[in-house]
N, CA and C atoms as a LAMMPS dump frame, in Angstrom:
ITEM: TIMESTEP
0
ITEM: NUMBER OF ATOMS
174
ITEM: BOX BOUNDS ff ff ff
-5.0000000000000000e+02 5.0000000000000000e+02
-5.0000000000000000e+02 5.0000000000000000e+02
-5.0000000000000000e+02 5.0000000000000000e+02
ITEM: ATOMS id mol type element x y z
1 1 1 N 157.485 312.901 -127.045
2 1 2 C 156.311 313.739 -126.873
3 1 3 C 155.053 312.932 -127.205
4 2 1 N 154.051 313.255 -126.755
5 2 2 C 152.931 312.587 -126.861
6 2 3 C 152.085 312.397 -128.378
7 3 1 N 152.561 313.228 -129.14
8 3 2 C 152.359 313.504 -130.447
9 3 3 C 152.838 312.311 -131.132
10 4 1 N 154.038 311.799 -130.717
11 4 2 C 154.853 311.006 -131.227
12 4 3 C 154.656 309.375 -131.159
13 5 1 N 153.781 309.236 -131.931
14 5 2 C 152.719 307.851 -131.645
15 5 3 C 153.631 306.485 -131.656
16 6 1 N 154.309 306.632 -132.811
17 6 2 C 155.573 305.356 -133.346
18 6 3 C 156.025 304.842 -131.883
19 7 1 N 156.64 306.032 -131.582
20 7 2 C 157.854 306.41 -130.527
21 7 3 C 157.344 305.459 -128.755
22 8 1 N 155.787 306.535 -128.756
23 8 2 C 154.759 305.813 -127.72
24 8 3 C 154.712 304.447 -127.566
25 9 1 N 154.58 303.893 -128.701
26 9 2 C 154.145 302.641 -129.068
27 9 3 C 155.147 301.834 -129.084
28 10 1 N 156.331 301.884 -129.238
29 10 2 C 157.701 301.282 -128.971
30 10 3 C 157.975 301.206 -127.91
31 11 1 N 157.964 302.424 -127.079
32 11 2 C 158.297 302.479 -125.833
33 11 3 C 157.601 301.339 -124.703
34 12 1 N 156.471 301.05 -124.955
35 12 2 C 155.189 300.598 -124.657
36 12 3 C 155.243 298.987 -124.906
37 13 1 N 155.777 298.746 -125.763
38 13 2 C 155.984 297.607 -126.154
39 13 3 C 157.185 297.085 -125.802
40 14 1 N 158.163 297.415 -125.724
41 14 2 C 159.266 297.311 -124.721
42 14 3 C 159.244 297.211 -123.476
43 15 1 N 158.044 297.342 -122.791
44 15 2 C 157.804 297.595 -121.165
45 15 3 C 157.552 298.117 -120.194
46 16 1 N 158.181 299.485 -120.678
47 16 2 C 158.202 300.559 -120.334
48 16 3 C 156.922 301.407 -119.621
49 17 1 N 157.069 301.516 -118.888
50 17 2 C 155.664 302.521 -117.993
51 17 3 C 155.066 304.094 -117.802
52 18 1 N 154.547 304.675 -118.361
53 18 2 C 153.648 305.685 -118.585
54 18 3 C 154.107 306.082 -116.849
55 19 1 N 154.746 306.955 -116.267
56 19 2 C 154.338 307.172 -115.285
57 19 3 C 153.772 308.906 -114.794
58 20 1 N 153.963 309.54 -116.171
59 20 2 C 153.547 310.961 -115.909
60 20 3 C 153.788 311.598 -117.085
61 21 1 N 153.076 312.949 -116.891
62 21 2 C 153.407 313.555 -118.343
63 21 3 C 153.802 315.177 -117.601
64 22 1 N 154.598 316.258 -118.915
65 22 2 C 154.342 317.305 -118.349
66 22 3 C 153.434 317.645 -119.16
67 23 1 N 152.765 318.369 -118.818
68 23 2 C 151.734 319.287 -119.721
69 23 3 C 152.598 320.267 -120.084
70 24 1 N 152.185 320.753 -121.865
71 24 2 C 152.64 321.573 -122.853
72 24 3 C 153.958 321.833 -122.376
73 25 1 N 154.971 321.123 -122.59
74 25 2 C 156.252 320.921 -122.435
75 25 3 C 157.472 320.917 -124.222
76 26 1 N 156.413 321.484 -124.751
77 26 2 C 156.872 321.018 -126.084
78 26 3 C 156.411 321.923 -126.631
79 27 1 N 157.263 323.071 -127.871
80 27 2 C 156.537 323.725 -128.85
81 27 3 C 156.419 323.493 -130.127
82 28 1 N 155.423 323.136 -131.001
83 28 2 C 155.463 322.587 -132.001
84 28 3 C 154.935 323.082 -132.655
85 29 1 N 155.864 323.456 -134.187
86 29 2 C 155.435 324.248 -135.268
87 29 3 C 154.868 323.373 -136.929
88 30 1 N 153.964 323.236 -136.493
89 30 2 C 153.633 322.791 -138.1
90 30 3 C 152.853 323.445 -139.204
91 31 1 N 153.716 322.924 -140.28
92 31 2 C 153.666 323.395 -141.553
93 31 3 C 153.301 322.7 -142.936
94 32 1 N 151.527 323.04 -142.629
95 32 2 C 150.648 322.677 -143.748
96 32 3 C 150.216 323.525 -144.769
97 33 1 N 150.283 322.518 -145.999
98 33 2 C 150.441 323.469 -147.699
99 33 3 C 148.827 323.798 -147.653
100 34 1 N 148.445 325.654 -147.874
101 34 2 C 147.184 325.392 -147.72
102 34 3 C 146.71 325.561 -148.805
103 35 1 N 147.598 326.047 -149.713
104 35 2 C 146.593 325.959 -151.377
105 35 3 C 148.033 325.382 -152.416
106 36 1 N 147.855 324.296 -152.929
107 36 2 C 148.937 323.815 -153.633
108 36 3 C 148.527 325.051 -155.362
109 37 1 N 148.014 325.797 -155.599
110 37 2 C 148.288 326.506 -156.341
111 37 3 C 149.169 327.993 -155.976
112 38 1 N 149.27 328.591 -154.985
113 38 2 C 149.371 329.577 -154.663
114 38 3 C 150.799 329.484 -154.008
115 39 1 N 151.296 328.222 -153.699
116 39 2 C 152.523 327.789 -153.148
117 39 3 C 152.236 328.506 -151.742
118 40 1 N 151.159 328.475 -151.186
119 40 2 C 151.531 329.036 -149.916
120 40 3 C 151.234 328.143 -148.755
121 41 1 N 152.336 328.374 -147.576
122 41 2 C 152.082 327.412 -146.597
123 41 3 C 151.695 327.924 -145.209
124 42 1 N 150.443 327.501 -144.524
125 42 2 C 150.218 327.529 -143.448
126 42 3 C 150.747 327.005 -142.435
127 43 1 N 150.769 328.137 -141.422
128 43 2 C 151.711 327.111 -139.734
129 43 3 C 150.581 326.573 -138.897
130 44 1 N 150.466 325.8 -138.187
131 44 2 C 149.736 326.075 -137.045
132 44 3 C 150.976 325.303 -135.575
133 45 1 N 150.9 326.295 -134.673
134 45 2 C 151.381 325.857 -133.265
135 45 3 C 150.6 325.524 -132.662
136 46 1 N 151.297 324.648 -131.542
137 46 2 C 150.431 323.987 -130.344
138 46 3 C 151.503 323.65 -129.692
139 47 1 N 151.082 323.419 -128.416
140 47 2 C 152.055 322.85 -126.979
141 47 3 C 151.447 321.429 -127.101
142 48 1 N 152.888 320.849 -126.72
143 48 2 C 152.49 319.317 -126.648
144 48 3 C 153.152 318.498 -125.334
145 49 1 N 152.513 317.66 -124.925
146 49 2 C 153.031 316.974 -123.756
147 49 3 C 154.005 316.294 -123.8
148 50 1 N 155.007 315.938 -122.955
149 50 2 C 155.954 315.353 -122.697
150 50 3 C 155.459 313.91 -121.939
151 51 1 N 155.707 312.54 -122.348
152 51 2 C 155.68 311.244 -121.22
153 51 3 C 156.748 311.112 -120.701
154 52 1 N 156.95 310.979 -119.679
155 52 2 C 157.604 310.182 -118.614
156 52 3 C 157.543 308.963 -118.363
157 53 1 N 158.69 308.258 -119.394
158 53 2 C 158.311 306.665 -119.104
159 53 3 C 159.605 305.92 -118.183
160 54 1 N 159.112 305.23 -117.553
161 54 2 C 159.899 304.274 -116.699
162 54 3 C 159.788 302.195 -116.626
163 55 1 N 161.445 301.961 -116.577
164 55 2 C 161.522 301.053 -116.628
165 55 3 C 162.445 300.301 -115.79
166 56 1 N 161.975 299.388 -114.998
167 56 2 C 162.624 298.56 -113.374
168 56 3 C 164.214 298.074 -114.311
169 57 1 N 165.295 297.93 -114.237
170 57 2 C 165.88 296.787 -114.728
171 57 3 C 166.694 296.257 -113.403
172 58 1 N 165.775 295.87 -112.454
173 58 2 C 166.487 295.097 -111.28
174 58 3 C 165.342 294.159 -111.298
């Protein structure tokens, strides 16, 4: 997923070619502490893109 920077960046560096994405192909739930006294935790969602990477091996 596009979120997934490490992942991007490996891929990328290996050779590999960006050739498309889907849009919001991904549901992603995250879970940030919003008051470390109160122990309580905030979500926030978002849709995230999918890459489509490609690589020749001929």
């Amino acid at each position: 997923f596009a979120n997934n920077i490490p992942s991007v960046r490996l891929w990328r560096s290996l050779g590999f070619q960006e050739i498309g994405r889907v849009p919001k192909a991904g549901y992603l739930i995250k879970k940030n502490e919003a008051t470390k006294q109160a122990n309580a935790e905030e979500e926030e969602e978002e849709f995230v893109d999918a890459i489509m990477f490609y690589y020749s091996f001929v």
